[in-house]
RODO-2510 file (C-alpha; in nm, 4 decimals, decimal comma):
residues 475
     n   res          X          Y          Z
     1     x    -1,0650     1,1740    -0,6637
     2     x    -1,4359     1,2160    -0,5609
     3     x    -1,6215     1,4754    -0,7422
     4     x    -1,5166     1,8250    -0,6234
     5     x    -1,8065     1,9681    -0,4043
     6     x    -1,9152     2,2536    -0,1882
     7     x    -1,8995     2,1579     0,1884
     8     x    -2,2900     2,1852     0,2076
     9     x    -2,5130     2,1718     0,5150
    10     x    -2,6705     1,8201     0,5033
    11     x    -2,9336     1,7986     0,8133
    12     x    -3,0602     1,4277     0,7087
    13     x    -3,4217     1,3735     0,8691
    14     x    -3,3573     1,1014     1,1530
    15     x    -3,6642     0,8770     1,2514
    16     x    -3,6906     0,9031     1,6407
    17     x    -3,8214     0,6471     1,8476
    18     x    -3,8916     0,6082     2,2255
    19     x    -3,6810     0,3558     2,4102
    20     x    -3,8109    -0,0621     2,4404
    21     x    -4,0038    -0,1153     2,6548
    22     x    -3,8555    -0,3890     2,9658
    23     x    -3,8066    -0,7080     2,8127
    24     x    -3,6286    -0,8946     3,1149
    25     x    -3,7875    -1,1592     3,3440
    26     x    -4,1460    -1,2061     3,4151
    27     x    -4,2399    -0,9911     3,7324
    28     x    -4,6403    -1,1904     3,8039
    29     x    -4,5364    -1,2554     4,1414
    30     x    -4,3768    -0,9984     4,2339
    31     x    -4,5979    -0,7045     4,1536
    32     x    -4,7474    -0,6269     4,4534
    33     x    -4,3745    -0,5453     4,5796
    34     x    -4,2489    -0,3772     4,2756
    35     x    -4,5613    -0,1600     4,3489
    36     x    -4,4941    -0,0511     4,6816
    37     x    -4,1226    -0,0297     4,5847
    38     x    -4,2854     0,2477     4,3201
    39     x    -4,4769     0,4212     4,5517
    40     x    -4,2316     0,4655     4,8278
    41     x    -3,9437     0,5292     4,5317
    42     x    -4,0841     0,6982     4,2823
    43     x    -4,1936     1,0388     4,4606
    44     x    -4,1886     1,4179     4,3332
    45     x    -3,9483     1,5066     4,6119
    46     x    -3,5986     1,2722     4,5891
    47     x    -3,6572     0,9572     4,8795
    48     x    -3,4351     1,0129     5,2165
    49     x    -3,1781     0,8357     5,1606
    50     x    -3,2930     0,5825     5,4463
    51     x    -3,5870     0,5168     5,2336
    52     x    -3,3158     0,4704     4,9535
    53     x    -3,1195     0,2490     5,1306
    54     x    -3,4422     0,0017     5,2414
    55     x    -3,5340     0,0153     4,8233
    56     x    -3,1756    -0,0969     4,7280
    57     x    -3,1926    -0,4110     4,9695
    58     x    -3,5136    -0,5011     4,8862
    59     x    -3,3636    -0,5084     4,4964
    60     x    -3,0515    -0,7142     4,6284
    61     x    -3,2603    -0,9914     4,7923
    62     x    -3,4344    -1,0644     4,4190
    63     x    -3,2892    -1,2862     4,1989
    64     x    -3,0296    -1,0849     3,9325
    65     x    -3,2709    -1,1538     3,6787
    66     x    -3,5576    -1,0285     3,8741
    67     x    -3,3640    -0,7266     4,0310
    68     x    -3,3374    -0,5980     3,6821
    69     x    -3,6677    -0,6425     3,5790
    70     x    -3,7926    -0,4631     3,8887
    71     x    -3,5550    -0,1392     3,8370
    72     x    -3,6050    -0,1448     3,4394
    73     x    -3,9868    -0,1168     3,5194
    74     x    -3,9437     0,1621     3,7941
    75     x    -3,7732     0,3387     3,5427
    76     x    -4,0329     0,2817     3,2575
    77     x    -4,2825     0,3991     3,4832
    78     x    -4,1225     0,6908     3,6542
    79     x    -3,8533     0,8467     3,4060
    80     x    -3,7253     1,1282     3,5441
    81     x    -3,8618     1,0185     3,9107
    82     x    -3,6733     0,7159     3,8915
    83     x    -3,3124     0,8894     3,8555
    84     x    -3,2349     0,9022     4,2494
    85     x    -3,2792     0,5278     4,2768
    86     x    -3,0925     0,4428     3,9728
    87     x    -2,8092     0,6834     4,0809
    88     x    -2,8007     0,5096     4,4141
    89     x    -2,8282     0,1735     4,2445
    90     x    -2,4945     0,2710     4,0548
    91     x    -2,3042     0,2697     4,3454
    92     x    -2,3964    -0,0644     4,4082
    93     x    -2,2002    -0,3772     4,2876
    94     x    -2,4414    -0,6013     4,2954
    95     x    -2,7353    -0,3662     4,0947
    96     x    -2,4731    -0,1296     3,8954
    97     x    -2,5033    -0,3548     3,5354
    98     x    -2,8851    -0,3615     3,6485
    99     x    -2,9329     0,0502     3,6933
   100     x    -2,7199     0,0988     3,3744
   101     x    -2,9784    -0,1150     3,1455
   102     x    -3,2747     0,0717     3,3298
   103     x    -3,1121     0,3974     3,2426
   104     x    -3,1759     0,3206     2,8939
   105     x    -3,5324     0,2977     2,9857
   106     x    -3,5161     0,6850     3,0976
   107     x    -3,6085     0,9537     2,8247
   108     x    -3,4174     1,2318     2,9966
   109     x    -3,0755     1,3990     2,9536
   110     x    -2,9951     1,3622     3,2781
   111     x    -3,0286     0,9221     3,2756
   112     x    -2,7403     0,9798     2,9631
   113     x    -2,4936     1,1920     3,1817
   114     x    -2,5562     0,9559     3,4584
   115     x    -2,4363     0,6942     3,1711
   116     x    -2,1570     0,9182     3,0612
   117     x    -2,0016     0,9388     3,3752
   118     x    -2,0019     0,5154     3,3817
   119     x    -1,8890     0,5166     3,0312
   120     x    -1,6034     0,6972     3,1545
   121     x    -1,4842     0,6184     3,4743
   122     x    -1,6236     0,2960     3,5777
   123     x    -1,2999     0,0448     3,6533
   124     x    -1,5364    -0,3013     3,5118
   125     x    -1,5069    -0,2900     3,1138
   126     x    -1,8198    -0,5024     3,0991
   127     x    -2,0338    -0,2001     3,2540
   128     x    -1,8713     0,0143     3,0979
   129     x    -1,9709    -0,1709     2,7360
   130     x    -2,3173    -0,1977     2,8728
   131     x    -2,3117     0,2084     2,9558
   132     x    -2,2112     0,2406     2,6291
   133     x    -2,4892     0,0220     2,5358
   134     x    -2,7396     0,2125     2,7291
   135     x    -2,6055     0,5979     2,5904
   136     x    -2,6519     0,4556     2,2410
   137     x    -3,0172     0,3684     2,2972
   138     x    -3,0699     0,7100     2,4345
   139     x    -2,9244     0,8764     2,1333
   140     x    -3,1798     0,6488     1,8764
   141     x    -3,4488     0,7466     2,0526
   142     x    -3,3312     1,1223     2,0043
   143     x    -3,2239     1,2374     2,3774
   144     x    -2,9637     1,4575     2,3681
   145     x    -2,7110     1,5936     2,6617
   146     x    -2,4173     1,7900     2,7819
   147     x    -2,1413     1,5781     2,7249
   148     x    -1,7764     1,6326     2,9444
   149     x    -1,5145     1,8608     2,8834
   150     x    -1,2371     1,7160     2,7337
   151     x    -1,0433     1,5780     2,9969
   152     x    -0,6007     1,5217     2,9598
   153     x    -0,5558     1,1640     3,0312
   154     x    -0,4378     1,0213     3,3264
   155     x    -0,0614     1,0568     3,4208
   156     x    -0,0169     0,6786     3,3620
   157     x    -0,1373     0,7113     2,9776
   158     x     0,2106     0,8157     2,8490
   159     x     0,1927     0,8823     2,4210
   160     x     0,2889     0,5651     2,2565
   161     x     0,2368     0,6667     1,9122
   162     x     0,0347     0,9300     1,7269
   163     x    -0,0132     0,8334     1,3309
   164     x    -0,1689     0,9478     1,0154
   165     x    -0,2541     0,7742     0,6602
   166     x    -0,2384     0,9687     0,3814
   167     x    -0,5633     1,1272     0,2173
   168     x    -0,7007     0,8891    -0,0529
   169     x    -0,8876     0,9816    -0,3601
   170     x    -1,2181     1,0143    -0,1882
   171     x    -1,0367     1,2687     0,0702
   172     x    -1,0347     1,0362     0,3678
   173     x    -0,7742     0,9321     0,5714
   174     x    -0,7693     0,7482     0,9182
   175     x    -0,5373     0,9036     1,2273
   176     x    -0,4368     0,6333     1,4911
   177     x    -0,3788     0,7872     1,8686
   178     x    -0,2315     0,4898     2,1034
   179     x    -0,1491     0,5219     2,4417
   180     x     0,0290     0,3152     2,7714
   181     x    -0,2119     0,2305     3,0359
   182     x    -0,1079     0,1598     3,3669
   183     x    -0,1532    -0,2702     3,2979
   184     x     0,0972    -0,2191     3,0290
   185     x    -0,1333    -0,2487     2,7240
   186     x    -0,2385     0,0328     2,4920
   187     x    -0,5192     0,2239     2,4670
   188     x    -0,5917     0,3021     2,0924
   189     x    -0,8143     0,4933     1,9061
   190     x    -0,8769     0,5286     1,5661
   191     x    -1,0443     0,8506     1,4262
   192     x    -1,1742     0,8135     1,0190
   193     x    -1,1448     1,2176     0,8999
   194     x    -1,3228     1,3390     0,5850
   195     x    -1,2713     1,6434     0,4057
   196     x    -1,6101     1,6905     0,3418
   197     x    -1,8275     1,5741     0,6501
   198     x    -1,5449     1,6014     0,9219
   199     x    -1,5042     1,3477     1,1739
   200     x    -1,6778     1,0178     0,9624
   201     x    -1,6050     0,6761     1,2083
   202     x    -1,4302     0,6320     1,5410
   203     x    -1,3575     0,3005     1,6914
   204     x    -1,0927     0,2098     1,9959
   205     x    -1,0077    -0,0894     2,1952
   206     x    -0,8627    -0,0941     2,5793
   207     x    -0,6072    -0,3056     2,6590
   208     x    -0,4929    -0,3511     2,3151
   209     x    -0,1220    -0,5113     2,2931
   210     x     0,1518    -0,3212     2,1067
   211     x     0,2745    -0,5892     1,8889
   212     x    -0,1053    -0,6043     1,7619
   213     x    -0,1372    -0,2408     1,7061
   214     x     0,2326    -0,1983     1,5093
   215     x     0,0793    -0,5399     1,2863
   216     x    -0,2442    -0,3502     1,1863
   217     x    -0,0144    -0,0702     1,0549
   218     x     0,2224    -0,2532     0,8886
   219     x    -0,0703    -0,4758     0,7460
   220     x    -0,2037    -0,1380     0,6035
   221     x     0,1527    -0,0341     0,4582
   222     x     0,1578    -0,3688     0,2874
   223     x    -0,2236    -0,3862     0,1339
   224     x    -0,3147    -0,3053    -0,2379
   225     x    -0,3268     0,0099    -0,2384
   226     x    -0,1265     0,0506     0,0333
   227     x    -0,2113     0,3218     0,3386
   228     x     0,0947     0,5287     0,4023
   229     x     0,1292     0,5768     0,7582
   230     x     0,3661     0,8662     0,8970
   231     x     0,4100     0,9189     1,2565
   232     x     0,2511     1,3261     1,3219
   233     x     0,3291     1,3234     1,7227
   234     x     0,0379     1,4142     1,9282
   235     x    -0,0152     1,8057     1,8841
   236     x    -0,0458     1,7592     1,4835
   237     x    -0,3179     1,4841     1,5513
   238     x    -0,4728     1,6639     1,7551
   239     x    -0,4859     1,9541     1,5386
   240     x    -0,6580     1,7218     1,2358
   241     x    -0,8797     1,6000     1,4612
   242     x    -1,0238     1,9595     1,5663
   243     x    -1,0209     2,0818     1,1896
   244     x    -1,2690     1,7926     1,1069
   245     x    -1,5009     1,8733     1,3998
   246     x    -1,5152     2,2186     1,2952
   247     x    -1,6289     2,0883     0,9697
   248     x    -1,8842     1,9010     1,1400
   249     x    -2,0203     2,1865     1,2290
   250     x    -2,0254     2,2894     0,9072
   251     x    -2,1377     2,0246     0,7593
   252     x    -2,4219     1,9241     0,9563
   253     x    -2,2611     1,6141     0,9773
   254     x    -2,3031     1,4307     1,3392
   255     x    -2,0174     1,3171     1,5508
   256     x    -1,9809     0,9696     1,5487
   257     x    -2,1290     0,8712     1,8958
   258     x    -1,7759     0,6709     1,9726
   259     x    -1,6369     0,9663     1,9379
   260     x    -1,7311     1,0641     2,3079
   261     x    -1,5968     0,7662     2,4278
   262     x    -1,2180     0,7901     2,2898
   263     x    -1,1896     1,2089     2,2888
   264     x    -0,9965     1,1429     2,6108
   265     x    -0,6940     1,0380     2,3663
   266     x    -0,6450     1,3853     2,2780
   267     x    -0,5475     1,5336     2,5919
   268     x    -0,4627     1,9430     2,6186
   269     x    -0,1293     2,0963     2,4661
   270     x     0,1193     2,0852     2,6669
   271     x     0,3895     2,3261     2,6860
   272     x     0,6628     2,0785     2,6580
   273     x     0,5057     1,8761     2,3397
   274     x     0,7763     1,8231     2,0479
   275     x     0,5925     1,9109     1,7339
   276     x     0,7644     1,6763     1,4075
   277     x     0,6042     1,8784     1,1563
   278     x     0,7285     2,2028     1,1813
   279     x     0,9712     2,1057     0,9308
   280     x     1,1898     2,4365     0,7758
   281     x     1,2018     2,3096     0,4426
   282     x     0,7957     2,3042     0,3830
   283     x     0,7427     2,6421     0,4617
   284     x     0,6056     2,8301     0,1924
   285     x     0,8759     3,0841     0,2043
   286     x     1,1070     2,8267     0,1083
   287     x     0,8906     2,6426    -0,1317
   288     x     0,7842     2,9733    -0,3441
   289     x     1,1768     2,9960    -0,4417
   290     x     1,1330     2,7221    -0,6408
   291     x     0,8556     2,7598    -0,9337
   292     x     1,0440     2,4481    -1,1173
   293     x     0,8829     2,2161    -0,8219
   294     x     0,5325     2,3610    -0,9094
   295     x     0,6020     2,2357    -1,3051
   296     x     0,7527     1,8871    -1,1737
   297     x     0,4139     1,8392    -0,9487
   298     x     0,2327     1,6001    -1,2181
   299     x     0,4894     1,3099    -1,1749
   300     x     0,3035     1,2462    -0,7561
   301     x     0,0277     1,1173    -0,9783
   302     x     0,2659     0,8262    -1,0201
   303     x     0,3008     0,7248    -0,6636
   304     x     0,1125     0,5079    -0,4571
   305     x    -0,0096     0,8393    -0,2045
   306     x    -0,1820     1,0408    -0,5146
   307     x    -0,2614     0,7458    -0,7815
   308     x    -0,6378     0,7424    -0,7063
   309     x    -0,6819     1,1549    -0,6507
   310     x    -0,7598     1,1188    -1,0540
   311     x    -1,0948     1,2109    -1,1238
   312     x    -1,3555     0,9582    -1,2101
   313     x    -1,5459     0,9008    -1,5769
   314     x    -1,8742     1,0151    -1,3857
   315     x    -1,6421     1,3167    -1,3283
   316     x    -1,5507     1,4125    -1,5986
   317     x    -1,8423     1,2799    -1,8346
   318     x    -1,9753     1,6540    -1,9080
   319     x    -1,6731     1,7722    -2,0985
   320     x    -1,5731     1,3802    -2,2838
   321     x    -1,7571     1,4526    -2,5578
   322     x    -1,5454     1,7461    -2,7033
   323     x    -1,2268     1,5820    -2,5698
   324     x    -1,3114     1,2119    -2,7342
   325     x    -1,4100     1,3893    -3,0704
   326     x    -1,0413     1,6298    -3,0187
   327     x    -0,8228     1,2981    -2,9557
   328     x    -0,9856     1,0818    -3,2375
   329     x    -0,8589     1,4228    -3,4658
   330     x    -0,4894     1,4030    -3,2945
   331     x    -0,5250     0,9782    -3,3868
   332     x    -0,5809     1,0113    -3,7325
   333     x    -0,3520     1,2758    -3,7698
   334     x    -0,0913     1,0507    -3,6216
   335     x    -0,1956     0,7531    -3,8081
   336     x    -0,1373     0,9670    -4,1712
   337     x     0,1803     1,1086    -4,0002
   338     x     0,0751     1,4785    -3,9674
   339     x     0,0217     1,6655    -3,5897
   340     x    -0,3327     1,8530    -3,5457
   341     x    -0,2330     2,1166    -3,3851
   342     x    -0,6096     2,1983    -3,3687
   343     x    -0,6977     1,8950    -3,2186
   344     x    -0,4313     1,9671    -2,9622
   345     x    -0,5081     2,2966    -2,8903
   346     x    -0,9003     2,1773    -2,8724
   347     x    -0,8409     1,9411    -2,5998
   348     x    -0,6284     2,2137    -2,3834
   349     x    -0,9325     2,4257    -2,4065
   350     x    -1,1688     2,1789    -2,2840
   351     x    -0,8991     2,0461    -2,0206
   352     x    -0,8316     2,4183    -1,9071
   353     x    -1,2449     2,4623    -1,8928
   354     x    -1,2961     2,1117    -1,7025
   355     x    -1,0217     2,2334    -1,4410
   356     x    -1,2349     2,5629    -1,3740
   357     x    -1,5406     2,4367    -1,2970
   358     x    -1,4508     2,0954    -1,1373
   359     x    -1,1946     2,2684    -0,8753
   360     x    -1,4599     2,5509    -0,7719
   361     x    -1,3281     2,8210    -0,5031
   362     x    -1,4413     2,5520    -0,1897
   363     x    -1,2433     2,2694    -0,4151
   364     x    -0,9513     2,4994    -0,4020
   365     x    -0,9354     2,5162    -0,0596
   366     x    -0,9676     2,0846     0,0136
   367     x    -0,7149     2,0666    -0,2749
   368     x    -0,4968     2,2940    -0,0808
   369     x    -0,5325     2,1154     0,2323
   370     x    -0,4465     1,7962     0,1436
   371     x    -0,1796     1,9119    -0,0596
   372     x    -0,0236     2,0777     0,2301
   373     x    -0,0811     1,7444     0,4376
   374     x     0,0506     1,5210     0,1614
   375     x     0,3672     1,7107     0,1382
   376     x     0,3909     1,6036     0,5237
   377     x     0,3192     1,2622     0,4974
   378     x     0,5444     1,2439     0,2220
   379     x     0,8441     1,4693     0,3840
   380     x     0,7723     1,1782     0,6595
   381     x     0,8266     0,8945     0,4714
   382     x     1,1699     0,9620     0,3388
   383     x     1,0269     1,1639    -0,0193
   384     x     1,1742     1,4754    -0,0063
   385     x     1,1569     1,5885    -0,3329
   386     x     0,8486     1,4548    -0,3809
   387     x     0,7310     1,6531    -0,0563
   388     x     0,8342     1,9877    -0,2207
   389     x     0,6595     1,8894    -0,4946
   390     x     0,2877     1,8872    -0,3043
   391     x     0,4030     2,1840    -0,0751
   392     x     0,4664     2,4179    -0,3766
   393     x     0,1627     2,3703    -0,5678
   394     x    -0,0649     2,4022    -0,2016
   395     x     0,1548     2,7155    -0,2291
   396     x     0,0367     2,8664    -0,5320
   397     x    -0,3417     2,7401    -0,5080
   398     x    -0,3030     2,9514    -0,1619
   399     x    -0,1772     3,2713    -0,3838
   400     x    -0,4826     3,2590    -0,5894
   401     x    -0,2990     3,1195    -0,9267
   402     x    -0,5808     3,0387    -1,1447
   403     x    -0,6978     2,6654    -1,0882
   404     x    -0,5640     2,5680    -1,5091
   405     x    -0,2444     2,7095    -1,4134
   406     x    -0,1838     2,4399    -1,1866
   407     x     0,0412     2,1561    -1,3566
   408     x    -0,0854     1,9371    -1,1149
   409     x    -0,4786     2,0016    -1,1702
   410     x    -0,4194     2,0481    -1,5252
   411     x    -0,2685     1,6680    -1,5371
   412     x    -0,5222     1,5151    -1,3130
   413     x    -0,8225     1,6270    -1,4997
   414     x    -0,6516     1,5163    -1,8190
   415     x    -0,5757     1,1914    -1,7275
   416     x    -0,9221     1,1675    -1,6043
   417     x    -1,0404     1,2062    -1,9381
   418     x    -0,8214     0,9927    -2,1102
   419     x    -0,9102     0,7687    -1,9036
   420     x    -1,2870     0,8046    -1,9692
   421     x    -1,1925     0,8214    -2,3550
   422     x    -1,0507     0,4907    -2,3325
   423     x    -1,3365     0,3311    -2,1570
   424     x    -1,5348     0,4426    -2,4341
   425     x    -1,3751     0,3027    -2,7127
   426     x    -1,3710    -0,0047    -2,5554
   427     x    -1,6854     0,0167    -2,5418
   428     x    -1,7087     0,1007    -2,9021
   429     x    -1,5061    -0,1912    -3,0133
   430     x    -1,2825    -0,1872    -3,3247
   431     x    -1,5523    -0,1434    -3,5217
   432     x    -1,6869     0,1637    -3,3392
   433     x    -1,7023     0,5051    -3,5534
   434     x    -1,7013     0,9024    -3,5214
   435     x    -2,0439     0,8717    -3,5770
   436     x    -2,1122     0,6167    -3,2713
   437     x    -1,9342     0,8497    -3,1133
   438     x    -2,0996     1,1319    -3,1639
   439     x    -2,4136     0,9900    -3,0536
   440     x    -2,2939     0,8368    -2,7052
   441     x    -2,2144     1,1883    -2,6661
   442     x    -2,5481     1,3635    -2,8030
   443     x    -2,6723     1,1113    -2,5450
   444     x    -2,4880     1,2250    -2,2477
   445     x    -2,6491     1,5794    -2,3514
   446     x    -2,3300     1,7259    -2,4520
   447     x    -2,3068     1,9166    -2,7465
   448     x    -1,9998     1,8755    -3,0348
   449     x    -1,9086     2,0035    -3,3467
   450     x    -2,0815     1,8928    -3,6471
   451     x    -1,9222     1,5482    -3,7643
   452     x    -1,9410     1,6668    -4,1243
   453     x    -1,6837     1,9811    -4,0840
   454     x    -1,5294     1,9284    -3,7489
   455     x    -1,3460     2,2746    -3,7797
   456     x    -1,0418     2,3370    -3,5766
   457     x    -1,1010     2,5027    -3,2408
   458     x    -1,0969     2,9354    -3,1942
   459     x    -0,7503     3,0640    -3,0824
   460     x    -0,6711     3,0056    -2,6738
   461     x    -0,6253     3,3590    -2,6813
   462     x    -0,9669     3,4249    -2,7597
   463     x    -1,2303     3,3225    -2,5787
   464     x    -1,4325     3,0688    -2,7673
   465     x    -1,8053     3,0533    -2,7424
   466     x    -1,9785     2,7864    -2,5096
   467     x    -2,2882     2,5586    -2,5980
   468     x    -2,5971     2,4836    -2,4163
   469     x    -2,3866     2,1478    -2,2595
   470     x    -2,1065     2,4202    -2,1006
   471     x    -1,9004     2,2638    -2,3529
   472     x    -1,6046     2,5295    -2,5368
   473     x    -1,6978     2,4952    -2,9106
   474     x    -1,4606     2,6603    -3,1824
   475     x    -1,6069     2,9060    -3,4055
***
């Protein structure tokens, strides 16, 4: 588990840069043409379109390599002025992949709708990479534009299969959308979610064959750690997909520019969609019956889906300090035979503490989230109980039950400390002492009892008083 955060507004400061200047074949003997071409082309008021049509074939009878030269530097030269031509030029087979590498040229929002629209309609996949091409140059050099509505795909795109991993411990998770085109492949894209930034990656691939898609999931189901796929149908991916672009928005975070380009998977609701996870037994109705699921929630840290939600020594390095000098009481204790209760109750105070301030009110909420999808994936898989599990303690983080009343947060932090206590005695070696040990930890800045006395901890009852390192000490 990544370090529990506030979702804050991150505007990074992106270097802008104004598109390359033409870089295609030498035009020497032809400027005296590409000149005219300009000055009968490039006008205030749009060319007739005879005047148009007498530009286009003068472009066709150049050499390819020419012909794109020539329209890269009309655009260069005439930006905005140069949009009727390269519009026209689109409609042209012979001068389309020309005019949508001169586009690129054009620092105007109106040269990357023109691109959109190729991106997303034009039947050659080679100008449509190259439109692609073309919109991401735009976007470096900082032009912005009104991208399409959403658009349901085509009747011929029937659902093939809609799929979500589970959330690993950074909170990211990939969901898969695949669909039938009309040449019998699939069309497939993959959307990479975050719970703090929103939508992180998107990538997709036309024409992609089934058999190749169902490998790359069961590839993922078989890695180390494995990704736990569960099939969500199309309305539930959907719905993930929108909850990470509103946090996008909160965020700061930009969509990935890709994201434009595969949106179209998504479609609109339907009124006939079947919906797989509206599942009866997950409700919360049904899960706050049963508080004994909410005590047995520690034992998903065992399974493959949670094992790396446990927090990390940079994590938890604030509070180690107490809890190192706590356990090394409980060791010795055990070594002579006798339990330290003090040392026990010590480490549940600075375990309880640790849970308050890692999982802060914004923490709560991701925690609750991917609890609640967890329970889904899981309920998916064929783990019921451990389904109920997840959905009961999203439950009671949803009704406000303090965060160190939580078996499950309780356990995580704990293990993330033991974890970090181990590490450093390792480090320590077997001939490492308190004292060492006390000083690592006067050198992380966290304050501990005096080595000498090492006085058992206040009452829990009580609440004990706090050093300058927000550490609980006992009085």
């Amino acid at each position: 588990m990544s370090k529990p955060q506030k979702r804050a507004k991150v505007r990074k400061s992106i270097p802008r840069r104004k598109p390359a200047a033409p870089t295609s074949a030498d035009l020497s003997a032809h400027e005296d043409q590409v000149a005219d071409l300009a000055a009968r082309l490039l006008t205030p008021e749009p060319p007739a379109p005879e005047v148009l049509a007498a530009g286009l074939d003068e472009l066709r009878a150049f050499e390819a390599p020419v012909a794109q030269a020539a329209l890269e530097q009309l655009a260069q030269e005439g930006q905005a002025l140069a949009l009727p031509l390269l519009n026209a030029a689109l409609a042209d087979e012979a001068l389309v992949a020309s005019a949508v590498l001169a586009l690129a040229r054009v620092a105007d929002p109106a040269a990357a709708q023109l691109l959109d629209e190729v991106a997303r309609q034009h039947p050659d996949r080679a100008v449509v990479k190259t439109a692609r091409k073309s919109l991401f140059e735009l976007r470096r050099a900082g032009i912005a534009w009104e991208a399409a509505p959403d658009e349901a795909p085509r009747d011929e795109w029937p659902l093939y299969k809609a799929i979500a991993s589970h959330i690993d411990g950074t909170g990211v998770r990939s969901v898969w959308i695949a669909r039938r085109d009309m040449f019998g492949g699939l069309r497939v894209g993959n959307f990479v979610l975050s719970e703090t930034i929103g939508i992180k990656d998107c990538d997709g691939a036309d024409g992609f064959g089934q058999v190749d898609f169902d490998r790359i999931i069961e590839r993922g189901a078989e890695s180390d750690p494995p990704l736990i796929y569960a099939e969500v149908g199309l309305p539930h991916a959907r719905r993930l997909i929108e909850e990470a672009r509103a946090i996008n928005k909160e965020s700061g975070a930009q969509l990935p520019f890709e994201f434009y380009t595969w949106k179209d998977l998504l479609g609109d609701p339907q009124p006939d969609e079947a919906d797989p996870t509206q599942i009866d037994e997950l409700a919360p109705e049904a899960l706050g019956e049963h508080p004994e699921w909410l005590e047995q929630a520690p034992a998903l840290l065992e399974l493959p889906i949670c094992a790396d939600w446990v927090p990390d020594e940079e994590d938890v390095d604030p509070y180690l300090g107490r809890y190192g000098l706590s356990r090394l009481r409980e060791m010795e204790g055990a070594f002579e035979g006798v339990a330290d209760l003090g040392a026990k109750q010590d480490e549940g105070i600075v375990v309880r503490r640790a849970v308050r301030e890692l999982f802060d009110e914004a923490s709560v909420q991701i925690m609750q989230r991917r609890l609640e999808e967890t329970a889904l994936v899981l309920w998916l898989t064929g783990e019921p109980e451990a389904a109920r599990w997840a959905g009961a303690t999203a439950v009671a983080l949803a009704e406000d039950v303090p965060q160190e009343e939580i078996p499950l947060l309780y356990e995580l932090v704990r293990l993330g400390l033991d974890r970090a206590f181990a590490l450093m005695l390792d480090e320590l070696g077997p001939s490492g002492t308190v004292q060492e040990l006390l000083a690592r930890s006067a050198e992380a800045g966290v304050l501990v009892p005096g080595e000498e006395s090492l006085a058992p901890p206040a009452p829990v009852a009580a609440e004990p008083p706090k050093s300058a390192g927000g550490v609980y000490l006992p009085k």
